[in-house]
MDAnalysis code that builds the backbone (N, CA, C; Angstrom):
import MDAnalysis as mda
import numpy as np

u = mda.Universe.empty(543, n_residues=181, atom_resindex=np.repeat(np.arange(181), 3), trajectory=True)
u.add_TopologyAttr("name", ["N", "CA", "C"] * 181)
u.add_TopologyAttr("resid", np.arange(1, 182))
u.add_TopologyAttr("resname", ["UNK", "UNK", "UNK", "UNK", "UNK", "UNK", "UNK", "UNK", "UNK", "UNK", "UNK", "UNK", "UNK", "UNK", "UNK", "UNK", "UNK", "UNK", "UNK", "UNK", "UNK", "UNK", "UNK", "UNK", "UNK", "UNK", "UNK", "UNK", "UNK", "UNK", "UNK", "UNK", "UNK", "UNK", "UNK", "UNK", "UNK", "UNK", "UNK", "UNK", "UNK", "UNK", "UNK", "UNK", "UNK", "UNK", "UNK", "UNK", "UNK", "UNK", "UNK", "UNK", "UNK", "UNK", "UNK", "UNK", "UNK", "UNK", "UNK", "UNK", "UNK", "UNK", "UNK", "UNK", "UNK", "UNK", "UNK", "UNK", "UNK", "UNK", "UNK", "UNK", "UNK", "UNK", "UNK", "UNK", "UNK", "UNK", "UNK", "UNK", "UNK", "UNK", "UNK", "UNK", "UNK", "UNK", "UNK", "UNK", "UNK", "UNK", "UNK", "UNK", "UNK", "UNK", "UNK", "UNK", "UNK", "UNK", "UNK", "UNK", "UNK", "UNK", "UNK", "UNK", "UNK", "UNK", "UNK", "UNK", "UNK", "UNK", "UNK", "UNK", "UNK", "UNK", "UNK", "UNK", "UNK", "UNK", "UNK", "UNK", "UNK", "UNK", "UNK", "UNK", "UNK", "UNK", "UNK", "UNK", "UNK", "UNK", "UNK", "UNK", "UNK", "UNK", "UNK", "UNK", "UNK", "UNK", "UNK", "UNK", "UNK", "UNK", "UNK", "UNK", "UNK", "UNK", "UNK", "UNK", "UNK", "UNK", "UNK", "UNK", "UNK", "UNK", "UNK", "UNK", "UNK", "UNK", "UNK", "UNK", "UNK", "UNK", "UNK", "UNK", "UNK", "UNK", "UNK", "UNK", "UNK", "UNK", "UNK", "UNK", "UNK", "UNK", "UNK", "UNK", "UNK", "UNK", "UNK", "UNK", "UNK"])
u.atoms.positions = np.array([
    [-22.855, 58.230, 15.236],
    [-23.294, 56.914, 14.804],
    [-23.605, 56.070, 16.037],
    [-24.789, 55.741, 16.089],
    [-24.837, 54.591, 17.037],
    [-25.340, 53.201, 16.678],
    [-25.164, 52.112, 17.105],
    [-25.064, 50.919, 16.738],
    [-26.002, 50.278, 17.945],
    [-26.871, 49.482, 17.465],
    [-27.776, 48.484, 18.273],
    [-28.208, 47.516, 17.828],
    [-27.859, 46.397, 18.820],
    [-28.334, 45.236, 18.457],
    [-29.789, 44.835, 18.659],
    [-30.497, 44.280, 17.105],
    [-31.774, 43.938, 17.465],
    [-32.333, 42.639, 17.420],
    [-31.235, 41.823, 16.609],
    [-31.641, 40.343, 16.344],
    [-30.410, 39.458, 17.141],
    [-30.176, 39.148, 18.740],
    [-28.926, 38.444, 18.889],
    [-28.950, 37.173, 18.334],
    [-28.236, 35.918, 18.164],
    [-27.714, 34.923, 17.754],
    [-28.566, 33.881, 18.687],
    [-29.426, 33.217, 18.486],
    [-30.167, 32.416, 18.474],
    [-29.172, 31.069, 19.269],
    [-28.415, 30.290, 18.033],
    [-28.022, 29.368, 18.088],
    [-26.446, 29.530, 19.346],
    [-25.827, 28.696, 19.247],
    [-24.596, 28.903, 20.224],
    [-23.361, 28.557, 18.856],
    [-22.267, 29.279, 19.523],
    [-21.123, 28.947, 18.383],
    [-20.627, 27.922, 18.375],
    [-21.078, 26.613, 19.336],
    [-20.091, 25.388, 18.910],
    [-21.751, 24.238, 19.651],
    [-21.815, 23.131, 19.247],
    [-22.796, 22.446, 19.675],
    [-22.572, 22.044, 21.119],
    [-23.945, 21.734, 21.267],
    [-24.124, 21.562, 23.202],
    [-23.179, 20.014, 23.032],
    [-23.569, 19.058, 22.386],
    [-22.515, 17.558, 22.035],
    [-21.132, 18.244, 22.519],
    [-20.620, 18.885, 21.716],
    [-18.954, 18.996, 21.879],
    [-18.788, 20.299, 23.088],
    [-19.654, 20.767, 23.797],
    [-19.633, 21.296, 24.713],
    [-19.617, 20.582, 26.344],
    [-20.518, 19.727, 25.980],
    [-20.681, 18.310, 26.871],
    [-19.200, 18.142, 27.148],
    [-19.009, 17.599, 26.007],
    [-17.432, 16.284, 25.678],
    [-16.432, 17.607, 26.398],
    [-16.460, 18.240, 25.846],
    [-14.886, 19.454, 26.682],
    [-14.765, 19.786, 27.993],
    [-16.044, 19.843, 28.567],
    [-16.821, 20.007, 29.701],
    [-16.222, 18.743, 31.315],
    [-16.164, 17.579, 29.851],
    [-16.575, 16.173, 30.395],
    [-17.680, 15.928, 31.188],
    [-18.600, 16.377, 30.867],
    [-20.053, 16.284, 31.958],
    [-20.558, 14.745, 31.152],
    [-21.228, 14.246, 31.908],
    [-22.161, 12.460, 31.038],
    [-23.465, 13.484, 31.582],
    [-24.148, 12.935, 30.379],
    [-26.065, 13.601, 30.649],
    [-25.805, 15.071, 30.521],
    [-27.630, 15.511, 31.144],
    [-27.706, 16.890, 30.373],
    [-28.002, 17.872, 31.868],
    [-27.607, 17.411, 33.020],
    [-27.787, 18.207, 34.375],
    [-26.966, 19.634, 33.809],
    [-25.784, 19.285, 33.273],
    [-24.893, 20.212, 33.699],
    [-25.032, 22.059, 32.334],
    [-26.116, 21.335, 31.477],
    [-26.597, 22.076, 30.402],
    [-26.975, 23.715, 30.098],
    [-27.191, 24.164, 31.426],
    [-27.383, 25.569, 31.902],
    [-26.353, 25.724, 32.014],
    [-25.647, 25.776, 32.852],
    [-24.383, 26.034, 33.181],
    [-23.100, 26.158, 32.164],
    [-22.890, 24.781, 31.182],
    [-21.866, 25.354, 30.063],
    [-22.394, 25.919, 29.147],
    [-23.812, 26.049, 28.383],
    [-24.398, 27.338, 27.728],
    [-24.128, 28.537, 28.148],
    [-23.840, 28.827, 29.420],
    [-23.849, 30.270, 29.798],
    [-22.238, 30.513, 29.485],
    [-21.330, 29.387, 30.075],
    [-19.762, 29.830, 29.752],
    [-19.308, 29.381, 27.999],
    [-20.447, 28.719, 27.251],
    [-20.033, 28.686, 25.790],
    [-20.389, 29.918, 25.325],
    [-21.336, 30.641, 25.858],
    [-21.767, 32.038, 25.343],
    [-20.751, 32.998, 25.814],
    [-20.278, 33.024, 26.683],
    [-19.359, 33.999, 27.522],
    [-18.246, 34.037, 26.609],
    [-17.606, 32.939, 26.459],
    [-16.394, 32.524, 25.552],
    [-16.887, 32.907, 24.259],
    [-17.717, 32.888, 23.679],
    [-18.333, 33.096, 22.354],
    [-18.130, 34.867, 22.552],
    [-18.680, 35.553, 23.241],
    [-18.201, 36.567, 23.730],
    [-17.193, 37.410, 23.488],
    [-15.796, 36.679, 24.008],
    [-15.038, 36.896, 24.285],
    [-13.844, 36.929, 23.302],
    [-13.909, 35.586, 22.289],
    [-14.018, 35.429, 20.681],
    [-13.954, 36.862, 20.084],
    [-15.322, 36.865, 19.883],
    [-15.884, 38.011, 18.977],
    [-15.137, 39.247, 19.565],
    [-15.218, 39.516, 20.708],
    [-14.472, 40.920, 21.466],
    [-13.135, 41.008, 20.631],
    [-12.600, 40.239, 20.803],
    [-11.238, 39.900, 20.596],
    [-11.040, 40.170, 19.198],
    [-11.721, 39.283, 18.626],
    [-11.717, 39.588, 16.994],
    [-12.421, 40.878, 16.004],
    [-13.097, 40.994, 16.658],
    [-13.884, 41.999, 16.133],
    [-15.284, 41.227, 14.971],
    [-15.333, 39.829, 15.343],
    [-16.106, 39.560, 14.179],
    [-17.431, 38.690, 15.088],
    [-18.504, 38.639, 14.162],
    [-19.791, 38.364, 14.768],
    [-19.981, 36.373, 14.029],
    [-19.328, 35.951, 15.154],
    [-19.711, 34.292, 14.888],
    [-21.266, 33.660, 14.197],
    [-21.879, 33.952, 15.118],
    [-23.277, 33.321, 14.774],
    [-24.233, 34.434, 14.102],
    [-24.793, 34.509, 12.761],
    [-25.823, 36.002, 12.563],
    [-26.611, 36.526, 13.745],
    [-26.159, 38.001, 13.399],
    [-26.950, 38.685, 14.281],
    [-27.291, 39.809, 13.618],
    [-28.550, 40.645, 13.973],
    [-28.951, 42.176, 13.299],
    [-28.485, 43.024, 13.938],
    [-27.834, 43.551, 13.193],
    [-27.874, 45.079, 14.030],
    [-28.718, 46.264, 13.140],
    [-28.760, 47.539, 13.951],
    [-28.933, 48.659, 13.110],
    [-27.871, 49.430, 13.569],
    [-27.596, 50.199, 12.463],
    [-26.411, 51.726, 12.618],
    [-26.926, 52.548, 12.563],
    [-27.508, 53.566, 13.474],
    [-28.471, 54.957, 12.920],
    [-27.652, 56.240, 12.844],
    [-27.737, 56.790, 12.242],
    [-26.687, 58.230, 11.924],
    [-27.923, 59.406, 11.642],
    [-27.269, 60.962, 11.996],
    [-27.666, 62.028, 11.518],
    [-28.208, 62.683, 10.496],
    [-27.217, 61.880, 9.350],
    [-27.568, 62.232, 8.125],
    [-26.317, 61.615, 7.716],
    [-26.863, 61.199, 5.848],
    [-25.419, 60.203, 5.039],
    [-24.183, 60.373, 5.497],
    [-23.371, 59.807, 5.815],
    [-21.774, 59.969, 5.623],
    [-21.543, 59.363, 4.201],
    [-19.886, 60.045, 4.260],
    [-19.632, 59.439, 2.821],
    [-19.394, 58.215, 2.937],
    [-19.089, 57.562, 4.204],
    [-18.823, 55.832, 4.425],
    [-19.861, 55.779, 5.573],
    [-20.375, 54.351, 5.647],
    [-21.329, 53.716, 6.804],
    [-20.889, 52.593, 7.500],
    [-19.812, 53.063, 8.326],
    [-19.350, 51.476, 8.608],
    [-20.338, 50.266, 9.062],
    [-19.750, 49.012, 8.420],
    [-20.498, 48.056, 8.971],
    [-19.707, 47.687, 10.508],
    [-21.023, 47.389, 11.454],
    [-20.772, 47.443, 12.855],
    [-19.748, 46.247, 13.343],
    [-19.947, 45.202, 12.696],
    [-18.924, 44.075, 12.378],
    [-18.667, 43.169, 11.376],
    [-18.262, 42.344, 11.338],
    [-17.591, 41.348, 9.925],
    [-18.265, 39.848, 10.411],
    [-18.026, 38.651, 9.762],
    [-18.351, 38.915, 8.467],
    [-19.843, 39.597, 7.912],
    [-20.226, 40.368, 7.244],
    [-20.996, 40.590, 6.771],
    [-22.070, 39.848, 5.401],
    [-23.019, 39.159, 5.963],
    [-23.989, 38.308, 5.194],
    [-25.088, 38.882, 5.029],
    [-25.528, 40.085, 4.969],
    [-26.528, 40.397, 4.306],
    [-27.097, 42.058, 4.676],
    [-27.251, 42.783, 3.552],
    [-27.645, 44.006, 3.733],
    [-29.355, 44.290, 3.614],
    [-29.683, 44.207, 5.276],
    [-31.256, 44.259, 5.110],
    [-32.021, 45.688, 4.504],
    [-31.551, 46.709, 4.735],
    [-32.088, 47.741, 4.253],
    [-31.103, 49.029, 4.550],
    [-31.697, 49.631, 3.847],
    [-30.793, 51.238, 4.248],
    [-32.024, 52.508, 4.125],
    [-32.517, 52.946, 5.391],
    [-33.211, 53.924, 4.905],
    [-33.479, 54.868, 5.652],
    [-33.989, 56.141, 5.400],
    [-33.718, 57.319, 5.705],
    [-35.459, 58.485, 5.911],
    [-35.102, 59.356, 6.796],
    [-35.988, 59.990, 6.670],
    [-36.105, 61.354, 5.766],
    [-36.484, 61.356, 4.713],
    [-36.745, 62.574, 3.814],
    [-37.052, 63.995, 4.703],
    [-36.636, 64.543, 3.995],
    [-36.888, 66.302, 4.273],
    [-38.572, 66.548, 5.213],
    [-38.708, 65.491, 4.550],
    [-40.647, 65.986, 5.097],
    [-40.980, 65.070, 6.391],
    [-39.653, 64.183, 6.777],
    [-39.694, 63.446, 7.622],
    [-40.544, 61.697, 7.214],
    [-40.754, 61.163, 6.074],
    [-41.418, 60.362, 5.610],
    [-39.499, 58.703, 5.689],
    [-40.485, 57.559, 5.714],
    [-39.543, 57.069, 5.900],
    [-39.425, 56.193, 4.213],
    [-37.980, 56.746, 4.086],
    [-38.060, 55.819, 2.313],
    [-36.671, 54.542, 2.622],
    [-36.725, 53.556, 1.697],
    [-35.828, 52.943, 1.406],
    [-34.897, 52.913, 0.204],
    [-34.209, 53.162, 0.647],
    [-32.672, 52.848, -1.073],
    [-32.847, 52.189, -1.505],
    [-32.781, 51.743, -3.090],
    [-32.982, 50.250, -4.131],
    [-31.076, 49.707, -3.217],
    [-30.950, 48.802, -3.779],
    [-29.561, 47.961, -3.868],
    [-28.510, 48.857, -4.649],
    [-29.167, 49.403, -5.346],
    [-28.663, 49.904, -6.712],
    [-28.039, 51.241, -6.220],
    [-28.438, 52.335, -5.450],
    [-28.192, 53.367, -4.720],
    [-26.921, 53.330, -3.630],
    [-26.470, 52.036, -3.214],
    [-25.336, 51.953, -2.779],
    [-24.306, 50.696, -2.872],
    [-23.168, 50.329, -2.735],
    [-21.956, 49.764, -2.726],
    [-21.575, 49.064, -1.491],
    [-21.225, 47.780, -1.710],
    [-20.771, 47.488, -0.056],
    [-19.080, 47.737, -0.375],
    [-18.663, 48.115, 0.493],
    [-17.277, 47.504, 0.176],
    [-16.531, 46.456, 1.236],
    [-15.870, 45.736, 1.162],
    [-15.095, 44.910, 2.420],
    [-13.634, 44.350, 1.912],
    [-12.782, 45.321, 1.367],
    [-12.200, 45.474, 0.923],
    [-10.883, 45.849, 2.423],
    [-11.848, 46.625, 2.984],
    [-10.667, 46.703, 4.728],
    [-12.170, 46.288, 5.348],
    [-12.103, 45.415, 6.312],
    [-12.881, 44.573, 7.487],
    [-13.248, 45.838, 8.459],
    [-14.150, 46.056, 9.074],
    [-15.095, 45.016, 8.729],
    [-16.085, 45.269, 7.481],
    [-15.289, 46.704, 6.984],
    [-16.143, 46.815, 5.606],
    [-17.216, 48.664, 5.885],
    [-17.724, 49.104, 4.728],
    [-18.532, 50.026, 4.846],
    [-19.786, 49.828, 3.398],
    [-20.749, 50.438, 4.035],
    [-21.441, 50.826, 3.065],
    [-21.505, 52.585, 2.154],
    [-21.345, 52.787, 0.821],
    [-20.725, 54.279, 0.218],
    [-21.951, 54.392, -0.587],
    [-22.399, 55.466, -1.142],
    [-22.797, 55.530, -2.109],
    [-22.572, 55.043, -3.686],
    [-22.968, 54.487, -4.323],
    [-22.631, 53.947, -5.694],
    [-22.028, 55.128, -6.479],
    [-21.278, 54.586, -7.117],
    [-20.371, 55.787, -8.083],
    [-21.477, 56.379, -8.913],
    [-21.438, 57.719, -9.225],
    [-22.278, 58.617, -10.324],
    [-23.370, 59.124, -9.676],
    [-23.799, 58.541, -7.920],
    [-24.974, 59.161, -7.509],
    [-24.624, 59.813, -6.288],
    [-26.023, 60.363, -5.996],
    [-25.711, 61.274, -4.478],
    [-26.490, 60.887, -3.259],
    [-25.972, 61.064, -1.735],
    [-27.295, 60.672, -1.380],
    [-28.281, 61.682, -1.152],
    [-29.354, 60.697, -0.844],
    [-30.572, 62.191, -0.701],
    [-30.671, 63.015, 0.208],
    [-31.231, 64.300, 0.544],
    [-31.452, 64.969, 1.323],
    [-32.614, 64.473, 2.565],
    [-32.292, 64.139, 4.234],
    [-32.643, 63.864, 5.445],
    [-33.118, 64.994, 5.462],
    [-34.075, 64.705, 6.788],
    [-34.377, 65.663, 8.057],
    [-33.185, 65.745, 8.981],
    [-33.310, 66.890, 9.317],
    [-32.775, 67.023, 10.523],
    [-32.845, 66.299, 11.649],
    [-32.668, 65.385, 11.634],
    [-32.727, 64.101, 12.763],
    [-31.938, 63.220, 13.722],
    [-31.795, 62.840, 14.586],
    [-30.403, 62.644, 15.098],
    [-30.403, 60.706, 14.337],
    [-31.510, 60.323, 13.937],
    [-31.823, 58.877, 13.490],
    [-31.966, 58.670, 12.281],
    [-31.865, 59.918, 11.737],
    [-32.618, 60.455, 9.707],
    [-31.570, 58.648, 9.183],
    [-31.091, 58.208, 9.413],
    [-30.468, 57.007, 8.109],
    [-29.883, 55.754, 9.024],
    [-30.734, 54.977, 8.410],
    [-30.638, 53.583, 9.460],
    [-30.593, 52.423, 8.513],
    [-29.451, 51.637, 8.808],
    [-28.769, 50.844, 7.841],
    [-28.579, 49.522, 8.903],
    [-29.310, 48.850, 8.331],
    [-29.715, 47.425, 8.938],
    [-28.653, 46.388, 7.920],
    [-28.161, 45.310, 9.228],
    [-27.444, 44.307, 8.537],
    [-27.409, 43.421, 9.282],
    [-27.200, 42.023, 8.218],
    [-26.267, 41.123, 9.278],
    [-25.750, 40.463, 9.416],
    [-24.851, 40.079, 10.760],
    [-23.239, 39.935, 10.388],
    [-23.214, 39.167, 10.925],
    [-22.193, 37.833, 10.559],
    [-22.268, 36.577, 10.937],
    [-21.807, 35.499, 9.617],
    [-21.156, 34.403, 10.180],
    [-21.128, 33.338, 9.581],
    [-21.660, 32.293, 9.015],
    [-23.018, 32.072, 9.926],
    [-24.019, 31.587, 9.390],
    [-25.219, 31.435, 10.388],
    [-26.164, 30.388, 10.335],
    [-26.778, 30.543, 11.463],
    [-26.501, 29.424, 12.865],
    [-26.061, 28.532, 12.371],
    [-25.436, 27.711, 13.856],
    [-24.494, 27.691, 13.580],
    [-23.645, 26.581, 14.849],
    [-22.459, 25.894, 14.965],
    [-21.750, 25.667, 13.505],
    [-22.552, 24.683, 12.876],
    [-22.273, 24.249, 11.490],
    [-20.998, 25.447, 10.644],
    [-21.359, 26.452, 10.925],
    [-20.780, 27.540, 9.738],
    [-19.578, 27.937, 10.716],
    [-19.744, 28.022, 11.805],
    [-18.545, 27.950, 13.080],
    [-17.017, 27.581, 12.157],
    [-16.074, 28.693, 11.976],
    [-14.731, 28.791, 11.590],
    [-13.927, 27.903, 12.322],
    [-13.437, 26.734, 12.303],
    [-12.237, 26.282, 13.281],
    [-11.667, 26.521, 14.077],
    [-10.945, 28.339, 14.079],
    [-10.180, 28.601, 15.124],
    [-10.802, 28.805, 16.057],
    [-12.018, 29.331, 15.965],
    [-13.352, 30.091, 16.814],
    [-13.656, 28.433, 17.829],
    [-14.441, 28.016, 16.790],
    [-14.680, 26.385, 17.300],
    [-13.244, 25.696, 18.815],
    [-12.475, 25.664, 18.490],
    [-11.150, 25.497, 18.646],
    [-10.813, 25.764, 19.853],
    [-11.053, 27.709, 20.072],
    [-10.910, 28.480, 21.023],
    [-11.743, 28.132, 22.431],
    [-13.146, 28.216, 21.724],
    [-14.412, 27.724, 22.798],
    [-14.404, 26.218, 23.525],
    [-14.082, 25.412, 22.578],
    [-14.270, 23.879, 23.429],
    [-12.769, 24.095, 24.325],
    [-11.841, 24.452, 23.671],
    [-10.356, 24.830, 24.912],
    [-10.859, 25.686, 25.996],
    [-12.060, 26.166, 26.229],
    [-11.901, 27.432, 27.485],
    [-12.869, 26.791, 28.080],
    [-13.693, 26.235, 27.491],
    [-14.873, 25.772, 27.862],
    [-14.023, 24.192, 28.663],
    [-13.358, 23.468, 28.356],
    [-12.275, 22.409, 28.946],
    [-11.755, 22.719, 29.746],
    [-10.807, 24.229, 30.097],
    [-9.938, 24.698, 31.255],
    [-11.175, 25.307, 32.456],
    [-11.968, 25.766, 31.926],
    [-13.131, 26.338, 33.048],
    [-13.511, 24.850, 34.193],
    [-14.035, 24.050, 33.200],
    [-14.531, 22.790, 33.856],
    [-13.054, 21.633, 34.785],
    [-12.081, 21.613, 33.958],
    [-11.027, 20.901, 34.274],
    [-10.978, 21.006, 35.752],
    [-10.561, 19.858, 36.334],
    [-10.226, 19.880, 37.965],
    [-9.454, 21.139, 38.956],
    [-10.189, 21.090, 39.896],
    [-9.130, 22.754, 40.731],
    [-7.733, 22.234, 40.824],
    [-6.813, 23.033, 40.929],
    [-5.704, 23.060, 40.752],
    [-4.861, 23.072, 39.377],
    [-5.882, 22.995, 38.139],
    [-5.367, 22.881, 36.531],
    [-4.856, 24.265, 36.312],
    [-3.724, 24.363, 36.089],
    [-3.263, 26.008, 35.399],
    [-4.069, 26.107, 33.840],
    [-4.454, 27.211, 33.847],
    [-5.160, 27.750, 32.581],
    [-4.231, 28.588, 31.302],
    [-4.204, 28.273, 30.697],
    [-2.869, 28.561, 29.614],
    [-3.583, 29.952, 28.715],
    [-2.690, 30.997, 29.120],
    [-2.553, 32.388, 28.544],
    [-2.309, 32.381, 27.369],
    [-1.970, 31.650, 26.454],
    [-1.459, 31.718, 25.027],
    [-2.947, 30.834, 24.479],
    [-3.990, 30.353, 24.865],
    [-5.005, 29.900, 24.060],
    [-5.707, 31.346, 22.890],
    [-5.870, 32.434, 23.171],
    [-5.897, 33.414, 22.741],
    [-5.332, 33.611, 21.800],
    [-4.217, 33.126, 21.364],
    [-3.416, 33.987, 20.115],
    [-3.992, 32.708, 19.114],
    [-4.658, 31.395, 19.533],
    [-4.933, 31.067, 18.503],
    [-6.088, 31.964, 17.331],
    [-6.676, 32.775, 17.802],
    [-7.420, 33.587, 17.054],
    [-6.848, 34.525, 16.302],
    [-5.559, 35.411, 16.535],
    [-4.692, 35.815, 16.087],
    [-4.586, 36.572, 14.400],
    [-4.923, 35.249, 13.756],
    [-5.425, 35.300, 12.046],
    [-7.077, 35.380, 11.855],
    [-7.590, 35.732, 12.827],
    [-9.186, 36.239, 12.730],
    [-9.304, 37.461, 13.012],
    [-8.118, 38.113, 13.492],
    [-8.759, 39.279, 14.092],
    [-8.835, 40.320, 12.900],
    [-9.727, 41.380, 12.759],
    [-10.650, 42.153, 11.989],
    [-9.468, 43.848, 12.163],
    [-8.347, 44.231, 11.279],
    [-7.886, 45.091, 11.923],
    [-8.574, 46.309, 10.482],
    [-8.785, 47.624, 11.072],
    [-9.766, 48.291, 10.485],
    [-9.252, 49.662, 11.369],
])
C-alpha cells in the first residue's frame, strides 16, 4: 500500500489574527515567518495525533483489493472515488453502493459492502486507488480547540523572549485527539 499526498491544505490551522496576537508581532512584517512555524506546529499536531487538521487529498494505491483499505488518516470527510484497473487493464470506478466506510476504530477503513465481491484487477502494482479526504474542514474555522490551543501555545513559546523555558507538557494537551488504530 502506498499513500500520497495530492491535494495539501490550502488554508493554515489557526488564523494569521491569532497567530499575530501569540506571536506578539504589531503589523504584517513578521507574516512569513510565523506561517512557516504555524505550519510546522500544524505538523507536528497531526504527527502526533495521527489526524489531518485542515482537508487534504490523498490517494492509497494497492496491488489488488484487500479485504480492508485503510484510510490514510482521520477525520475522514469525504470518499472521492475508489477505482481500479480491470483484467484488460481499463480504468473503472465503484458506485458508493459497492463499498462500506467503516470508522468504527480511527482512522477507519474502506471493506467491501456485505453480499458482494470485489472485482477482478490486473496485475498491477497500482490496479486500486482509493482517493479521500481527510480533514476537519477547510480553514481555521472547523479547527478543534485542543489543536487550536496547541498551535497559538508553540507558536507563543517560539516567539517569547530568549531566556523563556519552553514547557514539555504542552503536548499532552492533545492527548484525547490522538487516533489509536
Amino acid at each position: 500500500m502506498a499513500i500520497r499526498l495530492v491535494a495539501p491544505p490550502v488554508a493554515m490551522a489557526v488564523s494569521m489574527v491569532d497567530a499575530r496576537a501569540a506571536a506578539r508581532a504589531n503589523g504584517n512584517d513578521q507574516d512569513a515567518e510565523i506561517e512557516i512555524r504555524v505550519r510546522a506546529v500544524t505538523a507536528e499536531a497531526e504527527h502526533f495525533t495521527g489526524q489531518s487538521i485542515i482537508n487534504r487529498t490523498y490517494e492509497v494505491t494497492l496491488p489488488g483489493f484487500a479485504e480492508q483499505i485503510a484510510l490514510p488518516s482521520s477525520p475522514l470527510a469525504e470518499v472521492v472515488s475508489l477505482k481500479y484497473l480491470d483484467a484488460d487493464g481499463a480504468t473503472q470506478t465503484l458506485g458508493a453502493g459497492a463499498y462500506v466506510v467503516d470508522l468504527k476504530i480511527l482512522p477507519g477503513f474502506v471493506a467491501r459492502a456485505p453480499g458482494t465481491s470485489w472485482p477482478a484487477t490486473k496485475d498491477h502494482p497500482q490496479a486500486v486507488t482509493l482517493t479521500v479526504v481527510c480533514g476537519y474542514g477547510p480553514d481555521e474555522t472547523t479547527t478543534p480547540p485542543a489543536f487550536k490551543g496547541y498551535i497559538v501555545a508553540k507558536v507563543r513559546e517560539f516567539f517569547a523572549p530568549a531566556g523563556t523555558p519552553e514547557s514539555p507538557h504542552l503536548i499532552r494537551g492533545l492527548d484525547g485527539e490522538k487516533v489509536h488504530s
